[in-house]
N, C-alpha and C positions, 0 to 999 in steps of 0.2 A: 504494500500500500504506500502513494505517492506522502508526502507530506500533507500537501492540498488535502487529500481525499480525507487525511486522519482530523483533519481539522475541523471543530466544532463549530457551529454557527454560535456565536456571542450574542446576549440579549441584555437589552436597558428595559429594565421592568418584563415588559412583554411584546416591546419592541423588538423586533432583528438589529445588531449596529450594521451598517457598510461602511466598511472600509474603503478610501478611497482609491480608485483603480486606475485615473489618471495617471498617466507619465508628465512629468517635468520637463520642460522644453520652454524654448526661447524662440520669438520671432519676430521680425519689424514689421507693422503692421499701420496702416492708417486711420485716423479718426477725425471727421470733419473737417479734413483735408490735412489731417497735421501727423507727422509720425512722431508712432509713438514706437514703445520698445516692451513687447509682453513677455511676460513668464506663466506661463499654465502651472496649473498646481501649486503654487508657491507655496503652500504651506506645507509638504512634502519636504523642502528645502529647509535647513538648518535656519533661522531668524538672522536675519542682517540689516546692515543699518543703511540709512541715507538721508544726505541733504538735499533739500528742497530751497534754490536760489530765487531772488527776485532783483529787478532793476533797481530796487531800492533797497528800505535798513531793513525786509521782513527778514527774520531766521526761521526755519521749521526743521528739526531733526526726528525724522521718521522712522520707527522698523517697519518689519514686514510683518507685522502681526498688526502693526497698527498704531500702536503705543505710540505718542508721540509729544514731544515737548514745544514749541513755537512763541517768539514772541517780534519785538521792535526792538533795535539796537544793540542792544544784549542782553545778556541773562540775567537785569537786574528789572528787568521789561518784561518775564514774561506772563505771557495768555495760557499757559498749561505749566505745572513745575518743571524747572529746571532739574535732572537727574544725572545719573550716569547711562551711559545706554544700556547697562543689562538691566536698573530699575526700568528703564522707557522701556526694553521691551515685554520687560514683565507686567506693565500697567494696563494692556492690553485690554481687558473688563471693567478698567476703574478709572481711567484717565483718556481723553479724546473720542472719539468717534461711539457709538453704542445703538443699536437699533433694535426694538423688540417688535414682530410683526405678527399678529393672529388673522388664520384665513381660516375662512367658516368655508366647510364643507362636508356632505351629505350629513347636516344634523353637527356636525363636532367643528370645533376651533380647534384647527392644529397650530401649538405654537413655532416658532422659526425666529433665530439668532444669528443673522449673518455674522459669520466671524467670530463667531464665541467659539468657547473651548468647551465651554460646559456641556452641551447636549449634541459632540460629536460624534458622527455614526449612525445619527436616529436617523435623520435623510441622505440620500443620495448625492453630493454636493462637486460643485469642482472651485475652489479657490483660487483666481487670478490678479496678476499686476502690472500695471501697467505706467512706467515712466516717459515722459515727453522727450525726445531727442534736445531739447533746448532745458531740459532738468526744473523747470519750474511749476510743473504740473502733474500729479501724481493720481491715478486709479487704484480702488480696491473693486474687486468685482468676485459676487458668491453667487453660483448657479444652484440652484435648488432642482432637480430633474422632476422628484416624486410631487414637488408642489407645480413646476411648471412655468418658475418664475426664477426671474435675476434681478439685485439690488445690485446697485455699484455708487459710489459716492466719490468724487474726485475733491482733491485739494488744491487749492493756487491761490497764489499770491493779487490783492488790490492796493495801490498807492490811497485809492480814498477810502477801499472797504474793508483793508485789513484782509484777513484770511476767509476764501469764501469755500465753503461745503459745496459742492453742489451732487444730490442726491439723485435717484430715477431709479423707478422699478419698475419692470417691463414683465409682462406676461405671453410667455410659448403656448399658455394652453389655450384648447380648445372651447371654452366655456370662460364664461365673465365667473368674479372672483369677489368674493365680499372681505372687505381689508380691514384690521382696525390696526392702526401703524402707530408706533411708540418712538421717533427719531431725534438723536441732536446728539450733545458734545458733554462730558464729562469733567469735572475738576477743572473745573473753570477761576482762575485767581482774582483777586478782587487788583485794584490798580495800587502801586505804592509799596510791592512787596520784594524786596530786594535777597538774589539769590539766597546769600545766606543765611538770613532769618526764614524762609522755608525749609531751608533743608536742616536748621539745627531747629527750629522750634514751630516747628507746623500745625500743630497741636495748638498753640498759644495763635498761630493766624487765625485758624478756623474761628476760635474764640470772637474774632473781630469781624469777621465777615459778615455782610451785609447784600441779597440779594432783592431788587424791587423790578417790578413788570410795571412797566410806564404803559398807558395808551392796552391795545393787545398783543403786540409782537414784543416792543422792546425791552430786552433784559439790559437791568445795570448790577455791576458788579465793582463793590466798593469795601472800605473798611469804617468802622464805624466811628474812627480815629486812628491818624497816624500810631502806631504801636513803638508806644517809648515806655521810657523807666520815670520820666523826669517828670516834677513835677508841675503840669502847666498844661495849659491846653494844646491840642493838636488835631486839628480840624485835615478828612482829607477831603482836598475838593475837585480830586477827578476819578474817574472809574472806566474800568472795563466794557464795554456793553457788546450783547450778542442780542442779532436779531434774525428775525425769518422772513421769506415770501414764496407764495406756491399751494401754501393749504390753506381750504375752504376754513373757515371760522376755525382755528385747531384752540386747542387746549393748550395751555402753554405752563412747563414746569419749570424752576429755580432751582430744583437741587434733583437727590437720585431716591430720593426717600419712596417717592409713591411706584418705583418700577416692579417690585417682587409683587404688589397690589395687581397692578396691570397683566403682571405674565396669569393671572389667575384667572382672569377678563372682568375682573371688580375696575368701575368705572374710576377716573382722574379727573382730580378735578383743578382748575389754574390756580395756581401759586402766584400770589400777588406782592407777598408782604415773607422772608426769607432772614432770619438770622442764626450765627454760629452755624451753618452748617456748608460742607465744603458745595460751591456753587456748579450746575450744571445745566444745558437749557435743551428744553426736549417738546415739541410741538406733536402732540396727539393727534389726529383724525380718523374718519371711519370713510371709507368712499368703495366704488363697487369698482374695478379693474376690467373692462371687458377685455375679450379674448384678442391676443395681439398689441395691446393698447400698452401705453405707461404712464406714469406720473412720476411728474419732478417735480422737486423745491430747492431751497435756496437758504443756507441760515449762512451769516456773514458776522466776523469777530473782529472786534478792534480794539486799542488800547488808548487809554492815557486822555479819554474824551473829557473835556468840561460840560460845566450845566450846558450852557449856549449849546455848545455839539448836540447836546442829549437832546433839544428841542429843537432844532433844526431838523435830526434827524427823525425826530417824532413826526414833524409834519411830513418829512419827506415821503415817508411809508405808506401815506394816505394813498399814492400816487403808484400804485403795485406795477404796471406796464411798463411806464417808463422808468421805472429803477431797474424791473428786473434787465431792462436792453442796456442802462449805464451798467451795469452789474459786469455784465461780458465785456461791453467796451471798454470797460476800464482794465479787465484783464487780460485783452488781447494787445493795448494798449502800452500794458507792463511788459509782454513778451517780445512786442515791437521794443521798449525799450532796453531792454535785456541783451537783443541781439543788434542793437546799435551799439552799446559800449562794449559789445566783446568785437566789434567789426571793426573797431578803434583799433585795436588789436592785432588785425588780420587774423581771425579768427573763422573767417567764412571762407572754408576750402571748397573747390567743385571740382571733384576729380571722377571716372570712370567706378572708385571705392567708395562706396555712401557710408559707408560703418566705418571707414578713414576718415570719409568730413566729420560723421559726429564725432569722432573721438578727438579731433581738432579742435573744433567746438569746445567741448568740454573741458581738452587740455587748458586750453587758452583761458578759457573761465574760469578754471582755480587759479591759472596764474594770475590771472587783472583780479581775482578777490583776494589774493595775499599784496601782492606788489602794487595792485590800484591802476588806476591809469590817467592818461592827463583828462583835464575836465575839458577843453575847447583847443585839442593839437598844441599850437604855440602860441594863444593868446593865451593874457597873463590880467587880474585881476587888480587894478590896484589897490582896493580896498582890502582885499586879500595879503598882498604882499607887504600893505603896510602893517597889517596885522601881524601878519609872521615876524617882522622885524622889531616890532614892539615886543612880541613873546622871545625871541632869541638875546635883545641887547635894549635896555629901556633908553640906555645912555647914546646909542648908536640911533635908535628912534626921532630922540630929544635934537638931534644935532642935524638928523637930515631931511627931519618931517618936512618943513617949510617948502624943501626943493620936492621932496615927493610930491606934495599939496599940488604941485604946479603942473605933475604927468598928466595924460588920458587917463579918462578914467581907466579905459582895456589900452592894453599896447602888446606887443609880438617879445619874444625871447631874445630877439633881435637889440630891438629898441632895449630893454634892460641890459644886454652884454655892453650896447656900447656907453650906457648911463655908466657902468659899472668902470668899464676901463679908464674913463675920462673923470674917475674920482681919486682922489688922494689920500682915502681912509681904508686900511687896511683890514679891517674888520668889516664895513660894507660890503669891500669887492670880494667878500668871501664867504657873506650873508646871502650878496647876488646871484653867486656862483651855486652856493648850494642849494636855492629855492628850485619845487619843483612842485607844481601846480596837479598833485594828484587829488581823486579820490576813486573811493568805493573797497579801498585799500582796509583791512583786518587782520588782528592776527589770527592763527590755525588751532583755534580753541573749538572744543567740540564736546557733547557727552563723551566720548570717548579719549579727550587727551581732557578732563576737567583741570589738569593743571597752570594750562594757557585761557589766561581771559579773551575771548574777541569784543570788539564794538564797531560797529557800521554806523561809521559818525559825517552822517549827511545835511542835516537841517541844526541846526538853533535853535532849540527847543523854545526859547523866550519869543524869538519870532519869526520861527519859520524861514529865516535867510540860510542860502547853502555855508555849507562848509565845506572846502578843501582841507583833506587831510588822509595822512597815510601813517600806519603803527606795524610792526613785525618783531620778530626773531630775527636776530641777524642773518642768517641762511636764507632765511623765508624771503625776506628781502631783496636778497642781492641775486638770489640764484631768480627770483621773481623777472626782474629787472633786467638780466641778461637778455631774456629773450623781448621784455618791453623795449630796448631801447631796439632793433631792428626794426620797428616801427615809428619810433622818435631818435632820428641818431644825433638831432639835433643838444637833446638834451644829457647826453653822453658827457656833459664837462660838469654838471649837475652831479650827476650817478657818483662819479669817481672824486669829487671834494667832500662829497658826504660821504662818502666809505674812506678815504682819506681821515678828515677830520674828527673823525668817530673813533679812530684807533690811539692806541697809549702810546707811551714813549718807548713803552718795553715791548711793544711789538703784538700787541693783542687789540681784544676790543671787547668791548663792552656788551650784554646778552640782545638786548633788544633797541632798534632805533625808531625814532620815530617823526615827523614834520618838526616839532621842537626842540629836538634834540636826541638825547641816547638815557639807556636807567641799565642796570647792573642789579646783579641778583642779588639779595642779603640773604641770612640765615633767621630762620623762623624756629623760635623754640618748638614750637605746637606743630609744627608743616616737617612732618618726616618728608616729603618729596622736597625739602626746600635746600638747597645746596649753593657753595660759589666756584668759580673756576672757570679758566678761558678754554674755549673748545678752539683744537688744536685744526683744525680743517675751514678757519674763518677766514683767514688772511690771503693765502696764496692764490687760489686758485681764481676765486670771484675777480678780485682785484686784477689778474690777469687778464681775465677773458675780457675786462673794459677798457682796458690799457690796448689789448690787440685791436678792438673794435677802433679806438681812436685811433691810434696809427691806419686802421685801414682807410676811414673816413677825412681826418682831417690830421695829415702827419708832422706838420709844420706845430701842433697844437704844443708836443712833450718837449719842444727845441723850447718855447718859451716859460716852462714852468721852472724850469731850471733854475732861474734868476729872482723866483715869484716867492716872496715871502706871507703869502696870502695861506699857508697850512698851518696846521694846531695841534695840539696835542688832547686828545681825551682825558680826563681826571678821574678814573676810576679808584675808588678807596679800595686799594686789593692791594697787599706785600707780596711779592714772592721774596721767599725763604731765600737767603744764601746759598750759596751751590755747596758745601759741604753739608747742610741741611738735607737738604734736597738729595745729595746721596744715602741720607742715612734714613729717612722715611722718604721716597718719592711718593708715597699716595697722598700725603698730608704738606703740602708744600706753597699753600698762601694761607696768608693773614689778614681779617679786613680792620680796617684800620676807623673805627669809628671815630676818631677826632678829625682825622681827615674827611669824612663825609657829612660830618657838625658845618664843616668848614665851608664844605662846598653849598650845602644847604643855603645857609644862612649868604652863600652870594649868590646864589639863584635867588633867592628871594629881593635880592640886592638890586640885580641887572638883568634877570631873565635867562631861557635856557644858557647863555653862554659865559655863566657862572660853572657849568661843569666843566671849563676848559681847563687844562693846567697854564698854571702861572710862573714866571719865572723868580729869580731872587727880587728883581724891581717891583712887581706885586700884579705887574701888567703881562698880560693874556700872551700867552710866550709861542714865538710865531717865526717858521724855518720853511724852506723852499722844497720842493717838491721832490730834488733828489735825499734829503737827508729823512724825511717821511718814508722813502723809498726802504733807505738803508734800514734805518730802525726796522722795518718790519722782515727783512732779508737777514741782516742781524741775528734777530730772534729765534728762527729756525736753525741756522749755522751754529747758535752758540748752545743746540740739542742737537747736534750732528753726534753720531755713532757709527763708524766709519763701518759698514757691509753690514748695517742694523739698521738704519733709518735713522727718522728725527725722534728720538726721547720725548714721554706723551707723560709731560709730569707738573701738568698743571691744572691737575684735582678734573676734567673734562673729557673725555675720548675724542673722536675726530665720527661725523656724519650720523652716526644714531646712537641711541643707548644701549644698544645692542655690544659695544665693543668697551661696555663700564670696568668691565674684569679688565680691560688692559690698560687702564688708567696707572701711573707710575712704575712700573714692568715692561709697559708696552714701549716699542718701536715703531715709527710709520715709515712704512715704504713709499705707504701709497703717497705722503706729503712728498717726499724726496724725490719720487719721479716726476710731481710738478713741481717743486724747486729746481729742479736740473732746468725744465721748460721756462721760470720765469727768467732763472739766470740768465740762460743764454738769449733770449731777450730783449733783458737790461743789457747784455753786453752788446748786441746788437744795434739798440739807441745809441750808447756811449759812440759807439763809433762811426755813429752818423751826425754828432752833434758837433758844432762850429765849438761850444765852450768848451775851455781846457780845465779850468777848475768851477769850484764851489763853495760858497761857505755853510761850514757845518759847523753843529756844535761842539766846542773842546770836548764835553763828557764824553759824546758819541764817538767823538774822532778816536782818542784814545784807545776808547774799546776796538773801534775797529784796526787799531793800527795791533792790538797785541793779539786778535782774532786771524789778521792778517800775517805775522811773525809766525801762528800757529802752524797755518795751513801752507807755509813756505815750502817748509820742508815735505818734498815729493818722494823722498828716500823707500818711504811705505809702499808706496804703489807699485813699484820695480816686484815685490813678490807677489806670490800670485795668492796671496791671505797672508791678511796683519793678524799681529797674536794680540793676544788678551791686556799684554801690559801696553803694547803700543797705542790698541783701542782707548784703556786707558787716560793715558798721556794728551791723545790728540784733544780728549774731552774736557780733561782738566783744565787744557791751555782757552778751550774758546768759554767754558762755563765758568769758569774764576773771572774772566776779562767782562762777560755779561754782567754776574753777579754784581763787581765791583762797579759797573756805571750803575745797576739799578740802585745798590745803596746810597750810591753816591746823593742823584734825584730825588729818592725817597726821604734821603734824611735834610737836603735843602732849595732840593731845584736846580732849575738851570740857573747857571750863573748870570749868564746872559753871553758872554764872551762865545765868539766864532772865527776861526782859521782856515784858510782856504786847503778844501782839498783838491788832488791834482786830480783829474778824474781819468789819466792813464791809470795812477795811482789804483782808483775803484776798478777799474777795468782788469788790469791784474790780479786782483784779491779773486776776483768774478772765474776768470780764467784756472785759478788753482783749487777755487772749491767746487768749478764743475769738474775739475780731474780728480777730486774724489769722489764726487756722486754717482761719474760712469761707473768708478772701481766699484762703488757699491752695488751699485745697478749689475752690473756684471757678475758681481760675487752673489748676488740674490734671484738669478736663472736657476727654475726648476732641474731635476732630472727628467722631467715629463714633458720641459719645452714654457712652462709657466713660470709664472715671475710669485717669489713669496711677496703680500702685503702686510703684512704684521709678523714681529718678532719679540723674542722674549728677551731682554737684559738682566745678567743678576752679576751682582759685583761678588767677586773669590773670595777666598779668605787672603789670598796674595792681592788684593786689592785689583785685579784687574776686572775686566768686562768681558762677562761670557756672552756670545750670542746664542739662543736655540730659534728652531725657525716653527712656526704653526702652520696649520692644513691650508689649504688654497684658498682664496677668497677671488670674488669675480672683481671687489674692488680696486686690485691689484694689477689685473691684467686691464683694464680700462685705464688704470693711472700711466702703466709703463706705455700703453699704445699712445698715451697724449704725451709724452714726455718728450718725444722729437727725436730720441735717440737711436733707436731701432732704425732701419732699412725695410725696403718692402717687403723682401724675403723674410726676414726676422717678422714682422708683425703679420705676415703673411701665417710665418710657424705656430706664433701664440695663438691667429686664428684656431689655427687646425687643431692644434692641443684642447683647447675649450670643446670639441666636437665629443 
């Protein structure tokens, strides 16, 4: 006997269950002329998550079960709680979406729960999903066979209406159908609750909650008082509202109390008047379905309305026709503007592969929602930019407002470059240079990373005026931006001062950047996820790729930075440890320095973001040309050189995900070392195309460089075909003691202010001996297999030397060495083949 055959037929009560027989499959498919992108049976498939985009600040994070959180701006806005995604999608019966439907038939009401869990198997059913190739429009769809009918409710985003439902139940069978239908939205927040007091004291919201039915459709959802400790009044005076259109006279509920009533067929009756209990809005009606036929409606959620809103929108409702057609055109409207700011982009492919253009599409849309995009190509706001200038330098404001006063109101990137160069304030022409007129820009916060906040900061909440403005992760940022500026390469001098400017003296940068400046991680007693430390993959490569793009665009640009003392230094409050520290614990190897960041404080408040700059011994904003910006950060990886090991990863951070946290101080990167061979050769490349012989640097740096330089003379090492363990050693000693000793230097007074010309054959040389030993590493780090090792292990002897071990293959490795420039076509040809 087969397995099938031995198998019992299962019973709920005295029901058969079916199990569902659907297979799982995917297909592009279209609906009202729009593709979409289906999965049959989706509930078959493990629960996953997804974002739901709009042209504007909406957010919705979606599963597949349905559970879903969604609000305005960020998570301190939302219209459903804020959670992790395995609570969203476990909320699935208690939070968003919820429908109970009784169909009378021959004498009985059979009940049916699109989507529930609880009475799976009693029908016949098939579960489907459906997302819009432009990601802002979402379907749930549940076939009912034995009843003969399909419910489906989609989500999408309105600029006027907030989040709209829109629901429709459609009847296959052969006979008209008597409905009595129980629909709408669950766990609804009242307006004014900010993520973290839901998620630690939810309990105590509820307490406040306040649910009223204005008119007959409108729900408002409010607190009964701002929820403080203090003593004094606190009035809230705006709320949530959900409202409906689509059904005859319905019944309309504020919370979930009357639904176990309902499933019984014990009648409901409208909630008017709603407190302390968690808010929900559900619209009752009974109507007869003939055969073939459907019915649709419409409930629509918004946040943060005033009275005026609430009565405006009161009367609007009177008017059911023409809202429900603004209704769509507002949301086709939104997707019209959805796919105009990703087209800003080049974001619209038309090739022969249609699941290439969406995927282009989409690529291109996460990137313009981390990295932003410009608001109007190359005009330039002036209200805007005076505003950014006032937040960067009050003092720098005070002194140029008059002449700004006197601009167009709009002018081109143009017109600012050449305001900029025909000024004689060095801190202007560097204000100038870094403005960059994005928005729609956030950072990569989601249920799923809750340790990154986002906010989609578009409007002024006081009045409604736009805002330009962009915030990330540094990564998020810059890798964002690589591929925005191929669409603006205009703004290519922008990108590269602010990734310039944002960096320290000691060759790192700071975790996140943003329109006003840059912030640095602290340590939270209470926040186990809360850590400090430079991620060692920030500096080289970014910085590279924007450095190549201007030479290719505009190559005359790097001859003239040379001379420009328009760069800065970042002020981050972080020590790193002394280099004999640092060999004795590498995992624990910065300090954050709270007096210093007292300090910085207190001159942000002073003068605005460019209070976090470093300052030198004269007390004023300490300011070096673009090749000694260069050095410091080239520097920094050379003086963690580990000759046929990589660059040393011993500043508390891994390099590209947290996936590689085990090789934090142990670890070695290859993979940085084969794009430091690539930037070097480069920089050496520039040097030798530029008309200037020298440069002035700073004495602290020169020095270091002059004993990093001393280090790496000596070529003796290379001539054998493997340095030993005391040589490794030695090389490391010579460039990490010379780093150490400038960082102390700085840390314990600044710059001095004093600068000596460097010769820049001089840096050309240095350049020349430490790519002769990156080859040798390069080469001492070829697989047997034809692969390139990316990560390696350092452990110092008991004879004090440096052993290397090497670890398994990584793909990150063989991507770094094929960008490194070094290989031949044959060679990168070989590492193809080996990857096979």
């Amino acid at each position: 006997m087969s397995e099938t055959e031995q198998r019992k037929t299962i019973y709920l009560g005295q029901q058969p269950l079916h199990p569902s027989t659907a297979a799982t499959s995917g297909e592009e498919i279209t609906i009202s002329g729009e593709t979409f992108y289906k999965i049959t049976a989706v509930d078959l498939m493990r629960p996953f998550f997804m974002s739901i985009v709009s042209h504007s600040d909406h957010w919705m994070f979606i599963s597949s079960t349905g559970g879903l959180t969604a609000g305005r701006k960020n998570s301190d806005f939302a219209l459903f709680p804020y959670y992790t995604d395995d609570k969203i999608t476990e909320s699935a019966e208690t939070t968003g979406s919820k429908t109970v439907i009784l169909v009378e038939e021959s004498n009985r009401e059979l009940l049916w729960e699109p989507f529930s869990s609880s009475y799976r198997g009693a029908y016949r059913i098939e579960r489907n999903l459906y997302k819009n190739a432009y990601g802002n429009k979402i379907i749930f769809e549940e076939l009912n066979a034995d009843l003969g009918l399909t419910f489906r409710y989609q989500w999408a985003p309105s600029e006027r209406f907030g989040f709209v439902r829109h629901a429709t139940l459609t009847s296959s069978a052969n006979d008209s159908k008597s409905i009595r239908i129980l629909d709408g939205v669950q766990n609804i927040l009242p307006y004014g609750v900010p993520q973290g007091l839901q998620s630690g004291s939810s309990n105590l919201v509820d307490a406040y909650k306040k649910c009223e039915l204005e008119g007959n459709t409108l729900g408002i959802y409010a607190l009964s008082a701002l929820i403080s400790d203090k003593a004094e009044p606190s009035e809230s005076l705006k709320a949530n509202v959900v409202w409906s259109l689509g059904m005859e006279q319905p019944k309309v509920l504020l919370c979930s109390k009357q639904l176990e009533a309902f499933r019984t067929g014990a009648a409901v009756v409208t909630e008017r008047d709603i407190k302390a209990e968690r808010g929900a809005y559900f619209v009752q009606s009974d109507f007869v379905l003939d055969a073939g036929a459907s019915k649709d409606w419409v409930i629509a959620a918004d946040l943060g309305k005033s009275i005026r809103d609430a009565i405006r929108l009161r009367s609007d409702l009177v008017s059911v026709k023409s809202l429900t057609q603004d209704i769509f055109e507002d949301i086709e409207q939104g997707s019209r503007g959805l796919i105009s700011l990703i087209a800003a982009s080049d974001g619209l492919q038309l090739t022969a592969h249609r699941r290439r253009n969406i995927r282009h599409f989409a690529n291109t849309m996460f990137n313009v929602m981390r990295g932003g995009i410009f608001d109007e190509n190359y005009t330039i706001e002036k209200a805007d930019f005076m505003a950014y200038i006032d937040q960067a330098n009050h003092k720098v404001y005070f002194k140029k407002s008059p002449a700004m006063a006197a601009w167009p109101d709009q002018f081109d990137l143009f017109f600012l470059q050449e305001q900029a160069q025909a000024d004689d304030d060095l801190n202007f022409k560097r204000l100038c240079a870094e403005y960059l007129p994005l928005k729609f820009s956030r950072r990569h916060g989601d249920p799923s990373r809750p340790w990154n906040r986002f906010s989609i900061n578009l409007r002024n909440e006081d009045d409604g005026s736009k805002i330009l403005d962009y915030q990330g992760n540094w990564r998020d940022i810059f890798q964002n931006w690589e591929a925005l500026v191929h669409s603006y390469p205009e703004f290519i001098e922008g990108m590269i001062f602010k990734f310039l400017n944002a960096t320290t003296f000691d060759g790192y940068n700071p975790y996140r950047v943003f329109k006003d400046g840059f912030e640095w991680e602290t340590i939270e007693p209470d926040n186990p996820w809360s850590y400090i430390g430079y991620w060692g993959d920030h500096q080289i490569i970014y910085l590279l790729k924007f450095l190549e793009f201007l030479q290719a665009y505009h190559p005359e640009k790097l001859d003239e930075y040379f001379a420009n003392d328009s760069f800065v230094y970042a002020n981050v409050p972080y020590r790193i440890k002394p280099y004999d520290e640092l060999l004795k614990d590498p995992k624990n190897t910065i300090e954050f320095d709270h007096e210093r960041e007292a300090r910085i404080g207190l001159k942000k408040d002073e003068i605005g973001g460019d209070g976090a700059l470093l300052r030198g011994a004269h007390v004023f904003i300490y300011k070096v040309n673009f090749v000694e910006k260069i050095m410091a950060t080239m520097l920094a990886k050379v003086a963690n050189f580990i000759p046929e090991g990589g660059i040393w990863m011993n500043t508390q951070r891994p390099e590209w995900n947290d996936a590689n946290n085990a090789l934090v101080g142990n670890g070695v990167s290859m993979v940085t070392l084969y794009y430091l061979r690539r930037f070097m050769v480069y920089f050496q490349n520039v040097l030798a195309a530029t008309d200037h012989e020298e440069v002035q640097v700073s004495d602290e740096l020169l020095a270091c460089f002059k004993r990093m330089k001393a280090t790496l003379s000596n070529q003796d090492v290379l001539s054998s075909p493997r340095i030993t363990n005391a040589e490794r050693r030695a090389i490391l000693d010579g460039l990490g003691s010379a780093a150490s000793d400038y960082r102390e230097q700085i840390y314990r007074s600044n710059f001095d202010g004093h600068k000596s010309a460097l010769k820049l054959s001089e840096l050309a040389d240095f350049i020349g001996s430490s790519v002769a030993y990156l080859e040798h590493s390069i080469a001492a780090n070829k697989r047997d297999d034809g692969l390139y090792h990316a990560y390696n292990l350092v452990t110092v002897q008991p004879d004090g030397g440096l052993d290397i071990t090497y670890l398994p293959e990584m793909l990150e490795g063989q991507v770094a060495v094929l960008s490194a420039g070094l290989l031949d076509a044959d060679e990168s040809l070989g590492v193809l083949d080996a990857l096979k």
